[in-house]
C-alpha positions in Angstrom: 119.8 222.4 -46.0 119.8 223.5 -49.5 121.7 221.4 -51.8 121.6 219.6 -54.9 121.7 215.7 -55.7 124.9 214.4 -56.8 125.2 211.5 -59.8 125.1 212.2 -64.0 125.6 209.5 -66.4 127.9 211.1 -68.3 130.3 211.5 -65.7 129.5 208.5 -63.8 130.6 206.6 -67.3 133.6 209.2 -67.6 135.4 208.0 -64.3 134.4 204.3 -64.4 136.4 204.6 -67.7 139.6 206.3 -66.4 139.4 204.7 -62.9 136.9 201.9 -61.7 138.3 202.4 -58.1 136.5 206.0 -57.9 133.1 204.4 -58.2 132.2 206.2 -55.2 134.5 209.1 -54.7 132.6 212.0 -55.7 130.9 211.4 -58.9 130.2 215.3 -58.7 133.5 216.1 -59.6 132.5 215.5 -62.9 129.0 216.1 -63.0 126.8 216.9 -65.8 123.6 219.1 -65.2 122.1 216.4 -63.5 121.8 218.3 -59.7 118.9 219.0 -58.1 118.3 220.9 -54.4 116.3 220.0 -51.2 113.2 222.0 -51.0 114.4 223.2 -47.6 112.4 222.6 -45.3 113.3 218.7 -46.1 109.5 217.4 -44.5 109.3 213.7 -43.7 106.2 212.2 -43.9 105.7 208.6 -42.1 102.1 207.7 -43.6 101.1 204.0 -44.1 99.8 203.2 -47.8 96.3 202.0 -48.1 96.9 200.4 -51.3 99.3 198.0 -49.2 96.7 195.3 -48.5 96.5 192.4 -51.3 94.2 192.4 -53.9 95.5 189.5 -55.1 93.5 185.8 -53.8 95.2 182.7 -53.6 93.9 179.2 -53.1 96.5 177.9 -51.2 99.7 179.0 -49.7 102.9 177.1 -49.5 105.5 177.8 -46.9 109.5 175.9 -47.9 111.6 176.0 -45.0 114.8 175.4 -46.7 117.0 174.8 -43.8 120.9 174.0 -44.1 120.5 170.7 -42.9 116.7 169.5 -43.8 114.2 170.9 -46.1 110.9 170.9 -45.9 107.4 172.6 -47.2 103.9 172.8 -45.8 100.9 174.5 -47.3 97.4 175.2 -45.8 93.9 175.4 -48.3 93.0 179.3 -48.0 89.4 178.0 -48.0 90.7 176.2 -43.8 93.3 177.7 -42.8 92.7 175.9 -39.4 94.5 172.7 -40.8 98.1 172.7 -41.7 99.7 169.6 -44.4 103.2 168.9 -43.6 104.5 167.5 -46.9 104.4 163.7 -47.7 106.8 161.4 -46.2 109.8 161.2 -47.7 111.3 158.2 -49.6 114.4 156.6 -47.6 114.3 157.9 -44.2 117.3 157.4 -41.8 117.2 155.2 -39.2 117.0 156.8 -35.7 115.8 160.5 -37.3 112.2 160.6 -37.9 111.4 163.4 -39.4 109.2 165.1 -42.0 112.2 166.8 -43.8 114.2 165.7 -46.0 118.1 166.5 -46.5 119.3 169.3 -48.0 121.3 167.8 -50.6 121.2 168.0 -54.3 123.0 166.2 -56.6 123.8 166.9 -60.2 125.0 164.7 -63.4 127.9 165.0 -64.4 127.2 167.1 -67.2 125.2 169.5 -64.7 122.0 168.6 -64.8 119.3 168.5 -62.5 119.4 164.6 -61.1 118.1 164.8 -57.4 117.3 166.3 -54.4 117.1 164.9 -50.4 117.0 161.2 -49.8 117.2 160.3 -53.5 119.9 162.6 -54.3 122.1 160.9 -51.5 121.5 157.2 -51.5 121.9 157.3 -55.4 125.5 159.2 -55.1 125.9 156.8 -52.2 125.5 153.9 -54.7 127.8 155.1 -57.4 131.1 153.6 -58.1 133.6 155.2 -56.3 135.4 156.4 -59.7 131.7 158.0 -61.2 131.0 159.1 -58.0 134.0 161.7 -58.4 132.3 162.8 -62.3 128.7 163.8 -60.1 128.4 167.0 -58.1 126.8 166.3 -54.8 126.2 169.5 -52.5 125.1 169.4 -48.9 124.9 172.0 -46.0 125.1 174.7 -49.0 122.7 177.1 -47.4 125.6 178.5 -45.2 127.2 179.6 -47.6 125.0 182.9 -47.9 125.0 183.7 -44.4 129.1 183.6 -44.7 130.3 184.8 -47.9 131.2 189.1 -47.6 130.8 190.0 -50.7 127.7 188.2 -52.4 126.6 188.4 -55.8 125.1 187.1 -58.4 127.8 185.0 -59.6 129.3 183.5 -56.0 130.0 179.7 -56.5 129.9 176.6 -54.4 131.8 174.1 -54.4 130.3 169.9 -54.3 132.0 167.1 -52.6 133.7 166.4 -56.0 136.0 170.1 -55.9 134.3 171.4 -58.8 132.5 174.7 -58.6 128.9 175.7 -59.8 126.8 179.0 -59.7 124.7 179.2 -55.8 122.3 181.1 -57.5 121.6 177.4 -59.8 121.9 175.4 -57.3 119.5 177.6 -54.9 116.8 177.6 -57.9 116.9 174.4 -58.5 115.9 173.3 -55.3 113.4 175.7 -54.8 111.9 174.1 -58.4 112.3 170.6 -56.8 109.7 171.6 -53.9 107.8 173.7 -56.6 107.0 170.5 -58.3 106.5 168.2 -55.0 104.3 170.5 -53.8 102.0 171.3 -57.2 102.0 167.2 -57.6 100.7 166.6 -54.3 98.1 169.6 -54.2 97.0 168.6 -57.8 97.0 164.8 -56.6 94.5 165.9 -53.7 92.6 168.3 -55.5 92.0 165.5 -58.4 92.6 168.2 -60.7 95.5 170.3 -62.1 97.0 172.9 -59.8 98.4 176.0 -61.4 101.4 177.8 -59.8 99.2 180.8 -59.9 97.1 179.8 -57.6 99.7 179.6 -55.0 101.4 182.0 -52.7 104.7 181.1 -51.5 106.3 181.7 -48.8 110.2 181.3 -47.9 112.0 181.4 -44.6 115.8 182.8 -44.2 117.4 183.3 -40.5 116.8 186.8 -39.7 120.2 187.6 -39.1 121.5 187.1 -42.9 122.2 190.7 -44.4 119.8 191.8 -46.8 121.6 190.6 -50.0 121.3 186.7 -48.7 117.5 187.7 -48.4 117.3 189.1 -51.9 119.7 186.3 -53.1 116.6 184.0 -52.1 114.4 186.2 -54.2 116.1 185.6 -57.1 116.8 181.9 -57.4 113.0 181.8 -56.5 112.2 183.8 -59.5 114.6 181.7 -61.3 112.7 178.5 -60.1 109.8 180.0 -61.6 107.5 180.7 -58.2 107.1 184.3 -58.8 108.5 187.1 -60.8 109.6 190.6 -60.5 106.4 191.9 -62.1 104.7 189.5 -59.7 106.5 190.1 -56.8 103.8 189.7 -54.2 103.3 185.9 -55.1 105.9 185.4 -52.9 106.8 186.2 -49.0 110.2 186.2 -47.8 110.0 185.3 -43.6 112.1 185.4 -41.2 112.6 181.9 -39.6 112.5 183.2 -35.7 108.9 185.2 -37.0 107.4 182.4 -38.5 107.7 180.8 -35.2 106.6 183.1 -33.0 104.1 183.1 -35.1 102.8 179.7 -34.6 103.7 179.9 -30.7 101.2 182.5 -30.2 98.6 179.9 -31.3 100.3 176.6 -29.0 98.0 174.9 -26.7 98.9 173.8 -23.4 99.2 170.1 -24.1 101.2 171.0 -27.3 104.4 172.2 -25.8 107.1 171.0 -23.2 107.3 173.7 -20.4 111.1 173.1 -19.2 110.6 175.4 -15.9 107.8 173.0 -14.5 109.7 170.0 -14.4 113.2 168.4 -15.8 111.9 167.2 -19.3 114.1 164.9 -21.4 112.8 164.7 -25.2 109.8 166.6 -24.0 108.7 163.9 -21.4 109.3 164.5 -17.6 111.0 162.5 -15.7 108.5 161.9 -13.0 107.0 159.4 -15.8 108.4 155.8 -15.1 110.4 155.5 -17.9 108.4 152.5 -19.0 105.3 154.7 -19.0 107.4 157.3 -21.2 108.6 155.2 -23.8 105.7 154.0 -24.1 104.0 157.5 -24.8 106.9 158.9 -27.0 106.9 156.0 -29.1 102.5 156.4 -29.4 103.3 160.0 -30.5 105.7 159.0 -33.1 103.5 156.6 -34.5 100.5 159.3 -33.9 102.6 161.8 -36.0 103.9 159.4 -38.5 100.5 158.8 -40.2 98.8 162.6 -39.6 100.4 164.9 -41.6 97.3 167.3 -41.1 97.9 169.6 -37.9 95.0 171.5 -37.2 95.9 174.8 -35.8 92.8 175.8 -33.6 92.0 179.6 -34.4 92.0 180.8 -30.9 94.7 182.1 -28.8 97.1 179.7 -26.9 96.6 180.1 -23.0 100.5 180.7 -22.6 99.5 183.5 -25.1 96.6 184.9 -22.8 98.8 184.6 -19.8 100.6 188.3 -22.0 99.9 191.3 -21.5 100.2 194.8 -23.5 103.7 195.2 -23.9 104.9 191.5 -22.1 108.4 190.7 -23.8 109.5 187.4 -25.0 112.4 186.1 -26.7 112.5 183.4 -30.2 115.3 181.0 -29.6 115.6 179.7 -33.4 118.6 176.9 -33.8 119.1 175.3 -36.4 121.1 173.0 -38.5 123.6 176.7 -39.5 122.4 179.5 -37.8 120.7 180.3 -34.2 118.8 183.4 -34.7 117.8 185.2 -31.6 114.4 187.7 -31.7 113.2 189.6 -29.0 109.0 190.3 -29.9 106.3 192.1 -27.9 102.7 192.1 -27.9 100.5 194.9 -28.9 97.6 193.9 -27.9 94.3 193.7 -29.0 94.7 191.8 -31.6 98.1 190.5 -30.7 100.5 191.8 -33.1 104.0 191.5 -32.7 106.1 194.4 -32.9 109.9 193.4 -33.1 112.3 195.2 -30.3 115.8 194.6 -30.8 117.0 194.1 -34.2 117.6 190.0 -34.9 121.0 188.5 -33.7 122.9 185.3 -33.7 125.3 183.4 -35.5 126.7 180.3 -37.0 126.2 178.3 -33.9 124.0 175.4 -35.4 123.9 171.9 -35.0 126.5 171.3 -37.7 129.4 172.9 -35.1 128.8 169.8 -33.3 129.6 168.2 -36.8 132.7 170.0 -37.2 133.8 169.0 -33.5 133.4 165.2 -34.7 135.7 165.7 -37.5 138.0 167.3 -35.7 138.0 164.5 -33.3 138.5 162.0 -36.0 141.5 164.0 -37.3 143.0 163.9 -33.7 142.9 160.7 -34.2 143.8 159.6 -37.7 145.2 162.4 -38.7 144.2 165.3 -40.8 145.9 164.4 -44.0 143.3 160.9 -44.3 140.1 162.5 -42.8 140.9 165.2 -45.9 142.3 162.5 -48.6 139.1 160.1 -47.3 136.5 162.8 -48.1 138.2 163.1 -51.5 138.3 159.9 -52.5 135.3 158.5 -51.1 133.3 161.0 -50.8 130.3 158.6 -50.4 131.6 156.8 -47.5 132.3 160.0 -45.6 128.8 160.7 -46.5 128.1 157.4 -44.6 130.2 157.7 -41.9 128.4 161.3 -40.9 124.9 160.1 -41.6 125.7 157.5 -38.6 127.1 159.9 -36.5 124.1 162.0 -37.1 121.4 159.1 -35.3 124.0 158.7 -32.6 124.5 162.9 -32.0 120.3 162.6 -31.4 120.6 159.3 -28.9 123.2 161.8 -26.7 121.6 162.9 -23.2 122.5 164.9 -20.2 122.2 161.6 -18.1 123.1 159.6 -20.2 125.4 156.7 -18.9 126.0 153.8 -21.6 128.6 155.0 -24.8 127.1 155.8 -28.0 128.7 152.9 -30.9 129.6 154.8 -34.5 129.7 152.4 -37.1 133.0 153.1 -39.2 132.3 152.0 -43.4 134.3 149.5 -44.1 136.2 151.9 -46.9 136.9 154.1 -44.3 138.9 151.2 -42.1 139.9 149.7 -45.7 141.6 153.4 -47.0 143.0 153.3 -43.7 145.0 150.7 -43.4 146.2 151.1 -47.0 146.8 155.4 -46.3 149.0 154.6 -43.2 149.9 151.0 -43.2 148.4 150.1 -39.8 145.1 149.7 -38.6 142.3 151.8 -37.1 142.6 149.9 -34.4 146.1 150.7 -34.0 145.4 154.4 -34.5 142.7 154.7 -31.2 145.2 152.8 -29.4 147.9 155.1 -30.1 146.0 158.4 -30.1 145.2 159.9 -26.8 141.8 160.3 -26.8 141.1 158.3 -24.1 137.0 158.3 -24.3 137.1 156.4 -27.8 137.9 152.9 -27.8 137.9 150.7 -30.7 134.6 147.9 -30.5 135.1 144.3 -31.9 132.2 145.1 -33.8 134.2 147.1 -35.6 132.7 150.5 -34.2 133.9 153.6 -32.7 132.7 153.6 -29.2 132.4 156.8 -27.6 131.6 157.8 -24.0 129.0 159.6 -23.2 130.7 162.4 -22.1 133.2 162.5 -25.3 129.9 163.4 -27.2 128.6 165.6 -24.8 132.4 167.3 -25.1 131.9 167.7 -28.8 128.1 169.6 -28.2 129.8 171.9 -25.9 131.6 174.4 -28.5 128.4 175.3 -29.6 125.9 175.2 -26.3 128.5 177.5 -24.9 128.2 180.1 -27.9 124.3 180.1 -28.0 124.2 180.3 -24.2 126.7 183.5 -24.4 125.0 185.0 -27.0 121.7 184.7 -25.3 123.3 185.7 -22.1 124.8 188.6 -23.9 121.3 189.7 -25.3 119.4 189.6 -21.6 122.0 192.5 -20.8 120.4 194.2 -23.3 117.9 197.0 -21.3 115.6 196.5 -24.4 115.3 193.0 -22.9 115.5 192.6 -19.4 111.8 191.8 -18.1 111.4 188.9 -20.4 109.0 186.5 -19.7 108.9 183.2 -21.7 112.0 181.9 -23.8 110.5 179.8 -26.8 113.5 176.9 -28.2 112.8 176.1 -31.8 114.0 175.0 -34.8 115.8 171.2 -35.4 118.6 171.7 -32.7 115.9 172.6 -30.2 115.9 168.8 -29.9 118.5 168.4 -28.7 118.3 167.4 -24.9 121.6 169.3 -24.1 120.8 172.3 -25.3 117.5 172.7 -23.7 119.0 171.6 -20.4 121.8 174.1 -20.8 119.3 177.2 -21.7 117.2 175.9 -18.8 120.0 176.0 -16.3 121.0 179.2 -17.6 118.3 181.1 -18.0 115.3 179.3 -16.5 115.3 181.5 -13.1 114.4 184.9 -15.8 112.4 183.5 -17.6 110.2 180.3 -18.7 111.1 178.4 -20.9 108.9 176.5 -23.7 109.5 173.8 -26.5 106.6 173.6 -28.9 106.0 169.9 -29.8 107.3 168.6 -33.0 109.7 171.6 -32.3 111.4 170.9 -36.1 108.3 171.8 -37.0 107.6 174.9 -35.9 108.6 177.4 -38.3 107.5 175.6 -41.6 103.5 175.8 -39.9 104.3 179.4 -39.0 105.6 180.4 -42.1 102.1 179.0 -43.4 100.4 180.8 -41.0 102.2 184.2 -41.9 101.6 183.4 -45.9 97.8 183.4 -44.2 98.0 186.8 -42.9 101.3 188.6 -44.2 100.0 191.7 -41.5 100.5 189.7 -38.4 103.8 191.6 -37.8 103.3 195.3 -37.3 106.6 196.7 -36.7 110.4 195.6 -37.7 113.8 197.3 -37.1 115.8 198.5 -40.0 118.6 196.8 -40.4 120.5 199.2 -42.2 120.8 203.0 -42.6 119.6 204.4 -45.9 120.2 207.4 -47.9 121.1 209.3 -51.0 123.5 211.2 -52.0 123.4 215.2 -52.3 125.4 218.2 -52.7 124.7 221.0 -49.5 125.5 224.5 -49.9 129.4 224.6 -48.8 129.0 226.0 -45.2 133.1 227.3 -44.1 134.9 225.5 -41.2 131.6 223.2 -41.3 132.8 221.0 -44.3 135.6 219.4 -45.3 137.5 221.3 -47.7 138.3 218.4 -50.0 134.9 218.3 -50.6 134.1 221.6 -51.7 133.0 222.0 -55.6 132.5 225.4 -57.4 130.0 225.3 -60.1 128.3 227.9 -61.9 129.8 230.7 -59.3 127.7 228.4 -56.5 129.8 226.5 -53.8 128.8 223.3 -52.9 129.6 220.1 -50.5 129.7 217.2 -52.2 128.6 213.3 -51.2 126.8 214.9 -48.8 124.7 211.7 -47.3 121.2 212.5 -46.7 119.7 209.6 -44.0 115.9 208.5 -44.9 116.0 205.6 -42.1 118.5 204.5 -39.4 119.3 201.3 -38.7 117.3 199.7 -35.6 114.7 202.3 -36.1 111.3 201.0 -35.9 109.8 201.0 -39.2 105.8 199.8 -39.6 104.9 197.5 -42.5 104.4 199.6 -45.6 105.2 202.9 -43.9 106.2 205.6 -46.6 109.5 207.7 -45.8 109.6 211.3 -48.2 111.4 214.2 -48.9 111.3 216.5 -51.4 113.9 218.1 -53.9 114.0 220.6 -56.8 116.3 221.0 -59.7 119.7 222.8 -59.7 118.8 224.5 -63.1 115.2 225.0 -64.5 116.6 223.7 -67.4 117.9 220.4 -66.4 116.3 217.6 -68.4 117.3 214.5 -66.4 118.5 214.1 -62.5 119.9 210.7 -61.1 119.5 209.9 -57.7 121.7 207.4 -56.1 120.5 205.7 -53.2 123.3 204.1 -50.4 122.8 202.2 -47.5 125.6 201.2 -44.6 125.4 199.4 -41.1 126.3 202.6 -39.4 124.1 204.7 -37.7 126.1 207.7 -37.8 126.7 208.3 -41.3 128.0 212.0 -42.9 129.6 211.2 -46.1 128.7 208.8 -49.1 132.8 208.1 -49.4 132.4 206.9 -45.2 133.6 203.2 -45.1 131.0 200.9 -45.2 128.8 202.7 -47.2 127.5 200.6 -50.3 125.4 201.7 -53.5 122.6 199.7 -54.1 120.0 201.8 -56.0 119.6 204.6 -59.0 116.8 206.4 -59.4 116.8 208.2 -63.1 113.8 210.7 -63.4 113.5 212.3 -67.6 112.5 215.4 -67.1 111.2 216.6 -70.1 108.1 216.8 -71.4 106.5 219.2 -69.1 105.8 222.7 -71.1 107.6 225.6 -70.0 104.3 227.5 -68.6 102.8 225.1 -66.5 106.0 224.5 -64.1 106.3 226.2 -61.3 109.8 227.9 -60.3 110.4 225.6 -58.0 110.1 222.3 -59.5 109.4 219.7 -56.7 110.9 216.4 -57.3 109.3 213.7 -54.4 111.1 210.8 -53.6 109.6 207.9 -51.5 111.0 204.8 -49.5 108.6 201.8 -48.8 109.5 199.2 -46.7 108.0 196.4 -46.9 108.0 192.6 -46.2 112.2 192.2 -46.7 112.4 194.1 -49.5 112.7 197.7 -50.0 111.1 200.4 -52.5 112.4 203.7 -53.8 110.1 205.9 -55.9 110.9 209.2 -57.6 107.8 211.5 -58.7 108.4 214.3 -60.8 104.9 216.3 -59.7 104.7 218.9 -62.4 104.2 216.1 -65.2 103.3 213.0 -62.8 106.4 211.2 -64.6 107.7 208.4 -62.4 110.5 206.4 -61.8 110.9 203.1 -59.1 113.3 201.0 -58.4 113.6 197.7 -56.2 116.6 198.2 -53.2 119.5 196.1 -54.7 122.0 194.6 -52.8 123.8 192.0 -55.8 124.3 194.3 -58.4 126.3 197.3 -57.5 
C-alpha cells in the first residue's frame, strides 16, 4: 500500500486563507514536502503497555455523579475501601424526595459570579423579588445540553431562566468546583487536618451514550475547576454511568436488592407484606439510611454475581433524570471482569420527559402563550410549581386509586387571572381535560391515571428501545436485567420493564437504586482495571496519499508530483468502530518519508461514526488530531534509507492517545484525540 501522508503547514495555511470551506478537501493539492510513505507491509501490532498501571497513590478517591436532575459525590479512604461515604445531607431538602443529592442548579449574580449551587442556589432565587429575580442567572437541567447540541465546542452557551446566555464550559466548571470544595471541607473536617486536592483522585460519570466530545467537554471544565490538569491527566477518571453500576451490582448482596421476577414489588417491598407491616419497614429504612451515610461495601462477590458463569450476559438499565443508557456486559471470569459487548445505546428518555408531558398538559389547559409568559415573568414560581409536581410524580403508582393534589402558587393563579381575565378555575372547567378538576383547596387535582398518562411517553421509549436491543443476536441469552439510576424509582417503570421483559430475563433493583452509580463510580476510582474490554465508538484514521492504482481510484483524486502519481485523502483505518478494544492496548503502523530530505511531516488524524470509510473528504468524517514530527537533527550517516516513522494509538479510559516516533533520532511527538477544537 505504498503511499505517502497527506498535510503541510504551508499549504494547509495557503487554503484556509483563500477558502476556509476546503479545510478538508485535499490539503495535498497544495502540499509542501511534508509526505511520507507506508512501509509496506503496514504491520499492526495490538500489544498492551506495561507502563499502563498507576504509579501514582492516592489517599482517597472521590466519585461526582453529576446528573441532570441531582448531583451528588461520594468518596471511599484508599486505606478501607470496604466503606463507602455518601456526601453530607444537604441543607433544605424537599418534602416527599429524600434523597442524598442535591439539585442540579446553580445560580449566578447578576454580574456573573459564582452565588450558589443545589438547594441554596434555588430557595435563595426562589426568595428574590420577582423584578431581581429577572437580573440573576439560575440554570437547571443544564447537563442535557451536551448530550443534544451537534456541533459542541468550546464556546457553546446556555441559556438561564432569565434568557441570558453564558459559556457551558463556566457553568460546567463551576459546579465541578462547588463539589471540589464540599468534598475537601468534609474530608479535611474528618481527617482533623487539611486535605490537599492532590491527595485525591477523582472520578466523574457521563451517560455512555454522549459522543466523545461531551466526554472530553467534562474533562475540560474539570481541569478548569481545578481537579486535575492536562499534565496530570490521570488524577482524574472519566466513567461511564451504566459501568459504574455494574460495577457496584457485581458486589450486591441478596438482602440489598429488590428482585422484581420473584414477586410484584412496589417501592421495593412486596406486596405479600400487609401493607401496615410495609410501611412500617420502608419508613425504618428511611430513617436507617437518613443517619448512615457510611455503606460498607463487603469485598466478596454478591451471590446473584456467583449465580454467572464464564461468558453469562447481562444488561445495565441506567435511567436517569436526561438520559437512559442501555449496556450490555459479560463476565470473564476468574476474576470477574467485565468485557463490554454491544457498544452503549439509549437516549433522552429520562424522567424529565415526564416533566415535559406536565407542561404540556398545563398548556392544554391554559394555554401556551401564559405557561411561556409565566416562566418568564416568574420564573421563581414556575420553579415552585414544578418542585410540587416533582413529590407528587414520585407518590404515582401502578395501583394507585386516590388522585394526586398539585398545589398551584398563588402567582401562578394571580398572573392568571390578570393574563386572561378569568380564573383558573374557569380555565379547567372549560378545557377538556377531563382527569383535572379544580380543588377548593386551591389545587390541581389529577387522577391517577392522568399521571400515569403523562409517564407513558417515556416508559414506551425506554421499553422500545430495550426491546429493540434484545433483537440484537449479541444479546439474546441474557440473564439478569439490572434498573438503576433515579428513575429506576419509579414504580411504573419497573412494572412496565417487568411485564415486558421479565419472562427473558430477571430483573433486579439494587436498594437505594439513586445510589448506585455514585458508590460504583467509587469503586471503579478503586480499581480503574475492573473493565477489560470496551467497543470503540468511532472509526479512526489518518490521512495518506496511495500510489494512484488506474480504474481503482477516483480520478479527481489523482495528484502528480515529482513524476510520481499519487491518490490523495486516502483514509488509512487504525480502529473500527464497535471493535473491541482492551484497556491500554497499543494500535501501530509504520511510515517513511516521501523524500530523504524532508525536514518535517504532519500527520492528520480523522475519526467518523462509519465503519466503512475510504476517503478523508467521506461525509461524516471529522479532524480532530495533528501529529507534527521535526525531523531534523539526525546526521546524514546514521539514517537508514528507509527512514521509519512509527505512529501509535492508545486507548485508554475515554480518552484517546496518538504518538509519533521518529526511530532514527528517538524524536517524539503526542497528542491528546480532540474532539472541540477542530
Amino acid at each position: 500500500c505504498g503511499g505517502r501522508w497527506e498535510g503541510g503547514s504551508r499549504g494547509r495555511r495557503h487554503t484556509c486563507e483563500t477558502a476556509p470551506t476546503s479545510a478538508y478537501s485535499s490539503p495535498a493539492r497544495s502540499l509542501g514536502d511534508t509526505g511520507i510513505t507506508p512501509l509496506s507491509p503496514s504491520h499492526i501490532v495490538n500489544d498492551t503497555d506495561p507502563n499502563v498501571s498507576e504509579q501514582q497513590t492516592f489517599l482517597v478517591v472521590v466519585a461526582i455523579d453529576f446528573g441532570t436532575t441531582s448531583s451528588g459525590y461520594a468518596y471511599s479512604f484508599t486505606k478501607e475501601p470496604e466503606c463507602i461515604h455518601v456526601m453530607r445531607r444537604w441543607e433544605g431538602g424537599d418534602p416527599g424526595v429524600s434523597n442524598q443529592k442535591t439539585p442540579t442548579t446553580i445560580l449566578l449574580t447578576p454580574e456573573r459570579k459564582f452565588h450558589s449551587f443545589g438547594y441554596a442556589a434555588r430557595d435563595f432565587y426562589h426568595d428574590l423579588d420577582p423584578n431581581e429575580a429577572k437580573q440573576w442567572l439560575y440554570l437547571e437541567k443544564f447537563k442535557m445540553k451536551l448530550h443534544t447540541t451537534g456541533d459542541l465546542t468550546m464556546d457553546t452557551e446556555l441559556t438561564a431562566a432569565n434568557g441570558k446566555k453564558v459559556k457551558a464550559l463556566e457553568i460546567f466548571a463551576y459546579a465541578l468546583q462547588y463539589f471540589k470544595e464540599q468534598a475537601l471541607k468534609e474530608l479535611s473536617d474528618q481527617a482533623g487536618s487539611e486535605f490537599e486536592n492532590s491527595d485525591v483522585r477523582w472520578v466523574i460519570t457521563v451517560p455512555a451514550i454522549w459522543k466523545q466530545p461531551a466526554k472530553q467537554f467534562m474533562r475540560q471544565a474539570a481541569y478548569q475547576a481545578g481537579l486535575a490538569s492536562p499534565e496530570n491527566s490521570e488524577q482524574l477518571i472519566i466513567a461511564l454511568e451504566p459501568e459504574a453500576a455494574s460495577i457496584y451490582c457485581r458486589k450486591l448482596r441478596l438482602h440489598q436488592m429488590t428482585d422484581l421476577s420473584s414477586k410484584a414489588a412496589v417501592n421495593g417491598y412486596s406486596s405479600s407484606d400487609t401493607v401496615g407491616a410495609g410501611f412500617a419497614q420502608a419508613k425504618e429504612h428511611i430513617r436507617r439510611n437518613r443517619q448512615s451515610r457510611t455503606f460498607l461495601v463487603e469485598n466478596v462477590i454478591g451471590e446473584i454475581w456467583s449465580e454467572l458463569e464464564e461468558g453469562d450476559k447481562y444488561v445495565v438499565v441506567d435511567s436517569g433524570g436526561g438520559t437512559v443508557d442501555l449496556t450490555v456486559h459479560q463476565i470473564r471470569l476468574p476474576e470477574g471482569h467485565l468485557k463490554e459487548l454491544y457498544k452503549a445505546t439509549g437516549g433522552p428518555y429520562g424522567s424529565l420527559g415526564v416533566d415535559y408531558e406536565f407542561e404540556k398538559l398545563l398548556c392544554k389547559i391554559f394555554g401556551e402563550d401564559f405557561i411561556e409568559q409565566f416562566k418568564i415573568k416568574r420564573p421563581a414560581a414556575w420553579v415552585d410549581l414544578m418542585i410540587a409536581f416533582e413529590s407528587r410524580k414520585r407518590a404515582a403508582a401502578p395501583d394507585r386509586t386516590n388522585p394526586l393534589n398539585i398545589t398551584l402558587p398563588f402567582s401562578f393563579i394571580d398572573y392568571y387571572k390578570k393574563f386572561r381575565g378569568h380564573s383558573v378555575e374557569h380555565a379547567l372547567r372549560k378545557s377538556n381535560v377531563d382527569f383535572v378538576k379544580w380543588s377548593s383547596q386551591g389545587m390541581l387535582r389529577m387522577s391517577p391515571d392522568a399521571m400515569n398518562a403523562l409517564f407513558k411517553p417515556t416508559i414506551d421509549s425506554i421499553i422500545e428501545h430495550l426491546r429493540d436491543l434484545f433483537q440484537k443476536p449479541e444479546v439474546s441469552t441474557v440473564k439478569f436485567l439490572f434498573l438503576v439510576g433515579g428513575f429506576a424509582e419509579a414504580p411504573l417503570l419497573q412494572q412496565a420493564v417487568q411485564a415486558a421483559f421479565g419472562d427473558k430475563c430477571r430483573v433486579i433493583i439494587p436498594q437505594d437504586v439513586g445510589l448506585t452509580i455514585l458508590k460504583g463510580a467509587v469503586l471503579f476510582g478503586l480499581d480503574p482495571a475492573v473493565i477489560k474490554v470496551r467497543r470503540s465508538p468511532l472509526t479512526y484514521g489518518v490521512g495518506v496519499l496511495n500510489r494512484y492504482v488506474e480504474g481503482k481510484h477516483p480520478p479527481e483524486k489523482l495528484l502528480v508530483k515529482d513524476g510520481t502519481r499519487w491518490c490523495t485523502d486516502v483514509f488509512d483505518k487504525f480502529i473500527s468502530a464497535d471493535q473491541s478494544v482492551a484497556l491500554g492496548e497499543l494500535v501501530k503502523r509504520s511510515y517513511t518519508p516521501a523524500k530523504p530530505s524532508q525536514l518535517v511531516i504532519v500527520i492528520n488524524i480523522y475519526s467518523s461514526e462509519l465503519d466503512d470509510v475510504s476517503f478523508i473528504t467521506d461525509p461524516g468524517v471529522k479532524k480532530c488530531g495533528t501529529l507534527r514530527l521535526d525531523l531534523t537533527g539526525a546526521s546524514s550517516t546514521n539514517v537508514p534509507a528507509r527512514r521509519e516513522i512509527q505512529t501509535l494509538m492508545q486507548f485508554g479510559d475515554t480518552e484517546i492517545k496518538a504518538t509519533a516516533i521518529d526511530i532514527a533520532t528517538s524524536k517524539s511527538v503526542k497528542v491528546g484525540i480532540d474532539f472541540l477544537n477542530y
